[in-house]
N, C-alpha and C positions, 0 to 999 in steps of 0.2 A: 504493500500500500504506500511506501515512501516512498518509492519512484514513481508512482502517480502522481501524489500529491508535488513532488518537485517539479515534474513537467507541466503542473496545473501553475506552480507560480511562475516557471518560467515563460507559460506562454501569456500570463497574467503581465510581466514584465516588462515584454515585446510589444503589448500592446499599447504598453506607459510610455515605452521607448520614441512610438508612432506618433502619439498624441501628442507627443512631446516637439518632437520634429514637426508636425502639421503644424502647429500655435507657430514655431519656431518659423517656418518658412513662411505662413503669412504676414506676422509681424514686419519681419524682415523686406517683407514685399509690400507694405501698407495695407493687406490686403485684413479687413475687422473680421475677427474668427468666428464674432457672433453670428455672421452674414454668411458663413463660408460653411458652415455645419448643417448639411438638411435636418429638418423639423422634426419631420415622419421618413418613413418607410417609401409613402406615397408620392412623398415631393422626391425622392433619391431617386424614385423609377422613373419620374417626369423628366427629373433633369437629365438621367442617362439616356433619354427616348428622344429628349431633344437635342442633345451633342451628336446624340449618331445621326438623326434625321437633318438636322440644323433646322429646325421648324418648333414651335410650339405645340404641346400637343393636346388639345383640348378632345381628343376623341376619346382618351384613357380615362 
């Protein structure tokens, strides 16, 4: 059970590590992280549907 629980924090860690680098890169880029973080689930699908499409997608 201890090598699970380790690869639970360290996948727990990787993930601090991201978060950390995202804040980091937008700072760095002026880029307000409050604005840069989707809401829901719903708005992260819209926005991936419109970077592929390059369209807005009000049909989803």
């Amino acid at each position: 059970m201890q090598a699970e629980d380790e690869k639970t924090e360290g996948r727990s860690q990787l993930i601090d590590q991201g978060s950390k680098l995202f804040a980091t890169a937008c700072y760095e880029s002026g880029i307000d992280v409050s604005n840069a973080w989707p809401v829901s689930d719903e708005e992260l699908k819209r926005s991936a549907y419109s970077d592929r499409y390059d369209e807005e997608t009000d049909w989803l």
